[in-house]
C-alpha atoms as one frame of an Amber mdcrd trajectory, in Angstrom:
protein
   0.000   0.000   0.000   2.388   2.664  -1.670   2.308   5.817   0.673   0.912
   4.448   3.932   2.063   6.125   6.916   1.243   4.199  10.357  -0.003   6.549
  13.535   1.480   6.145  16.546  -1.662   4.357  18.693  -3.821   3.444  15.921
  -6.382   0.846  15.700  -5.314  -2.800  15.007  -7.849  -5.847  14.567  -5.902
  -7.638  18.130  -3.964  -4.279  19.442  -2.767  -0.593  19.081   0.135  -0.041
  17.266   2.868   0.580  19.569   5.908   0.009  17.991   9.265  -1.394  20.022
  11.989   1.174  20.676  15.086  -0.315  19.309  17.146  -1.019  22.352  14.028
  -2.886  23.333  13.975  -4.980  20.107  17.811  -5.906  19.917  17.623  -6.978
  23.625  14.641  -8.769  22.904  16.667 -10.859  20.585  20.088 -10.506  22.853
  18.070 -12.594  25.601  16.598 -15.116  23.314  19.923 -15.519  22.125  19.269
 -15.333  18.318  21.763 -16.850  15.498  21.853 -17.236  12.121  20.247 -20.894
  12.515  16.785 -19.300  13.943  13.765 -19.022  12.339  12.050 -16.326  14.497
   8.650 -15.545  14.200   7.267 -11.847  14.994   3.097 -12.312  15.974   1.435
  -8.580  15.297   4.892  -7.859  13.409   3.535  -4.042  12.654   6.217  -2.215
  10.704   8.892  -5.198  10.735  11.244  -3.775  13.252  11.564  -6.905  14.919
  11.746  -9.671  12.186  14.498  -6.852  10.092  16.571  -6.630  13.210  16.610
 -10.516  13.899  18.259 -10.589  10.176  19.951  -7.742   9.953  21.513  -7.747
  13.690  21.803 -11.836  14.289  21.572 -13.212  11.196  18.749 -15.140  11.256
  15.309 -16.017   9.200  12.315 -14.319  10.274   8.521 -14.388   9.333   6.413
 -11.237  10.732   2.404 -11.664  10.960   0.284  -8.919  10.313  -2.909  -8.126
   9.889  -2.911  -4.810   8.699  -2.148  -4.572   4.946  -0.937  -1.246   5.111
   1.673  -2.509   7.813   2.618  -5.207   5.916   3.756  -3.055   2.401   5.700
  -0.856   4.744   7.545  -3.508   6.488   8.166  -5.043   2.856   9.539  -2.173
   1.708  11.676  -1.435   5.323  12.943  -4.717   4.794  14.449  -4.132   1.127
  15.631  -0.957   2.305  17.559  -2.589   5.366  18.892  -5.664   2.223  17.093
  -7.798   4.228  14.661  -9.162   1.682  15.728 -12.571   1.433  15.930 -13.312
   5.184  12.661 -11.531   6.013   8.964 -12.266   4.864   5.877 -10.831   6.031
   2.276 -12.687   5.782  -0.887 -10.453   5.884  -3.074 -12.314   8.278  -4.233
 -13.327  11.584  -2.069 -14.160  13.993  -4.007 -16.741  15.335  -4.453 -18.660
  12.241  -0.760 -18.864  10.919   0.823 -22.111  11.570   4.346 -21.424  13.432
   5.240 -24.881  14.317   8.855 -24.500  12.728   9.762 -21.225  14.557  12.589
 -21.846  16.997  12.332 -18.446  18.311   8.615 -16.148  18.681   8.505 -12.564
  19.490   5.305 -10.717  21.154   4.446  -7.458  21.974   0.888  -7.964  22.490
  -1.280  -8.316  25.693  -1.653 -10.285  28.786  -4.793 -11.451  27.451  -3.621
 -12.525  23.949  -0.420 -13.932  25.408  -2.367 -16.170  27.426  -4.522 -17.288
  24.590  -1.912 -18.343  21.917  -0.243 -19.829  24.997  -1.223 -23.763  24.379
  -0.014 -23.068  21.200   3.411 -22.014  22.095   3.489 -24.876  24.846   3.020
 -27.011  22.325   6.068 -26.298  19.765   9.339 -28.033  20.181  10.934 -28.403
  23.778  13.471 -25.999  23.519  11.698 -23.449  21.646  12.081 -19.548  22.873
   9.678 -17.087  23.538  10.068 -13.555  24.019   7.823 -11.040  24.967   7.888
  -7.184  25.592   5.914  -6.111  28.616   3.295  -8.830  29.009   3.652 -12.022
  30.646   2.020 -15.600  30.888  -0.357 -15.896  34.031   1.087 -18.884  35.390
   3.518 -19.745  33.191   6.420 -18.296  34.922   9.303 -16.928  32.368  12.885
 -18.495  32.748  14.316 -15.232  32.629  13.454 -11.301  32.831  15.152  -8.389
  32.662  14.476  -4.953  32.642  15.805  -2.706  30.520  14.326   1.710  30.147
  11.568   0.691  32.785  10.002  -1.662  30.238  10.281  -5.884  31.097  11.357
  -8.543  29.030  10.122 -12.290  29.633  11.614 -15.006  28.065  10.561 -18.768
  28.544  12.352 -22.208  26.870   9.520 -24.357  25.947   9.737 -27.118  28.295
   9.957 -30.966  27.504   7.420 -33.389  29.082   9.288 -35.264  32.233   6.347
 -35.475  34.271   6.375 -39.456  35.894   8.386 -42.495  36.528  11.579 -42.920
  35.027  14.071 -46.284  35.292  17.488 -47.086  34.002  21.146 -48.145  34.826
  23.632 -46.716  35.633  27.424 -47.287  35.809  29.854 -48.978  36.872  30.912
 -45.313  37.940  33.425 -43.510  39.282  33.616 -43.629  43.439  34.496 -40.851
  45.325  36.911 -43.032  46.506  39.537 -44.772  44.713  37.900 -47.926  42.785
  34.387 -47.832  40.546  30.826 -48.417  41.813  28.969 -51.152  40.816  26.245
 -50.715  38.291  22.688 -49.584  40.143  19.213 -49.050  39.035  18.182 -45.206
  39.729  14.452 -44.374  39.421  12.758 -40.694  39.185   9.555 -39.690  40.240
   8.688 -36.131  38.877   5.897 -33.938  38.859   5.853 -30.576  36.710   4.252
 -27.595  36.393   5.743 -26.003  33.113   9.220 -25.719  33.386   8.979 -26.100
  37.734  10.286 -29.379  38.423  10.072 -31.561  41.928  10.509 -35.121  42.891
  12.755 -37.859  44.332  15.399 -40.692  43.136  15.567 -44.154  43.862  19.006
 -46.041  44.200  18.489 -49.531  43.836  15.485 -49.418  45.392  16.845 -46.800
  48.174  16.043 -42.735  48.421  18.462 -40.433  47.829  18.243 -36.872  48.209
  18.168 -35.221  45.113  19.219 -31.165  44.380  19.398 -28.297  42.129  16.985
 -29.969  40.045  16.124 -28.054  36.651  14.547 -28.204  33.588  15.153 -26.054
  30.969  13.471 -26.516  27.403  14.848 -30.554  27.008  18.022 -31.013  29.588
  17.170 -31.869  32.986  19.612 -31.915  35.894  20.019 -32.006  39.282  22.591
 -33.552  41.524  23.455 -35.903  44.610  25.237 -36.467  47.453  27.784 -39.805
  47.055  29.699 -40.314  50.276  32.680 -42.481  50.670  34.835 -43.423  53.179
  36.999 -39.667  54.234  35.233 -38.045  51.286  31.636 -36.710  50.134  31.120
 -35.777  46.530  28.495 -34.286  44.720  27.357 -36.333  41.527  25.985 -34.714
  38.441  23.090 -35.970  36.325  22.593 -34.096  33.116  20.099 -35.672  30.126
  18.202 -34.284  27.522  14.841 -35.548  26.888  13.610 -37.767  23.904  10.071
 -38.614  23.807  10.587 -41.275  26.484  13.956 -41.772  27.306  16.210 -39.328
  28.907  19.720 -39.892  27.653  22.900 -38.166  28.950  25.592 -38.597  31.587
  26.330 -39.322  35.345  29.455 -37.281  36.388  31.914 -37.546  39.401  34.722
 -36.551  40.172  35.548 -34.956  36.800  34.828 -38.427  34.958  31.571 -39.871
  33.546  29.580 -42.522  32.262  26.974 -42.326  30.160  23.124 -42.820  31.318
  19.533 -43.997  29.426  16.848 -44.430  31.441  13.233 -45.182  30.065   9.671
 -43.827  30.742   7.882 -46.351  33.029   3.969 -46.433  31.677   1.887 -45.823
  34.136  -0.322 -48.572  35.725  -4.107 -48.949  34.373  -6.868 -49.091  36.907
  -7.246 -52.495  38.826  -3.537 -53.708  38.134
């Protein structure tokens, strides 16, 4: 739409444009850590300031949605000014409707309300998957980090993987604090989640040990342990990543480690 000139506050179908100051949009992208491997996606992408600076800044691929047709030319033609046309693309439409399944990174600057309604969607993309949003948060979906930058706050969460249950595996023969290697053991987890907030307990062959410093972020979970040993107590590192049902990763002591698999255990059906 040759010759459209947006108003600062004016009328959107979801929101009033507001557009990002700039410091705000590069740290925007600065704490979602944004490469040249990212595919970010911009929801309510108004003039293109955030999908131009994700390719001209960092490098990356971005897609801004817009519903606003006059918003749309000018962020076209912002983007071939900037020589940013082949990394950037802009689709007239809603926001709700556009299918952003392959996005490794989404940007918002909408509302509480709106945030909290494409949420499911976002919680369902790819553990691992960031989202960044200016001003306006999640309810109860807590963000992994925030930071405040001119007065204005910026919430980003890692999509988190699915550990929720009962998990079994073996481990070892490992490294003893001591001098001479443990014998293999079976270690089960219990977990419950709440988004990315993790709790539960391990199992050593059957026995409890006190787990700590558990965390889940997007798909690596780790916490650690107390192994004591005759004259010495070391701390013991567990570190997977999550796929599907089996975490796979490493068991670490003492600077040395072996590695780890342990399964999803289905739950029981009613009556067994």
């Amino acid at each position: 739409m040759k010759g459209f000139k947006p108003v600062l506050g004016q009328e959107g179908r979801d929101v009033v444009w507001l557009p990002t100051p700039t410091a705000i949009t590069l740290r925007m992208l600065e704490i979602a850590r944004v490469g040249p491997a990212d595919r970010v996606v911009d929801l309510g992408s108004g003039d293109g300031r955030i999908p131009i600076a994700a390719a001209s800044a960092f490098g990356a691929r971005a897609v801004g949605v817009e519903f606003s047709p006059g918003m749309v030319a000018l962020a076209r033609d912002l983007a071939a000014r900037a020589g940013v046309s082949e990394r950037v693309r802009f689709v007239q439409g809603d926001l709700f409707a556009y299918d952003f399944r392959d996005a490794t990174v989404v940007t918002l600057f909408l509302t509480n309300a709106l945030n909290l309604k494409l949420r499911p969607a976002l919680l369902a993309l790819p553990p691992g998957t960031r989202v960044v949003s200016h001003l306006f948060t999640m309810a109860d979906w807590l963000p992994d980090e925030r930071q405040v930058l001119d007065e204005r706050a910026i919430h980003l969460w890692v999509v988190p993987a699915e550990v929720g249950g009962h998990w079994r595996g073996k481990v070892g023969p490992m490294p003893a604090a001591a001098p001479g290697p443990v014998a293999p053991f079976t270690i089960d987890l219990k977990l419950t989640q709440t988004f990315q907030i993790v709790e539960g307990g391990a199992l050593r062959d059957g026995r409890f040990i006190g787990i700590e410093r558990l965390r889940l972020r997007g798909d690596e979970l780790a916490f650690e342990w107390v192994q004591s040993a005759p004259d010495d107590t070391t701390r013991v590192q567990f570190v997977a990543r999550v796929e599907r049902d089996r975490l796979i990763g490493t068991v670490s002591v003492g600077g040395r480690s072996v590695p780890l698999l342990l399964a999803r255990v289905p739950e029981a059906s009613p009556g067994q």
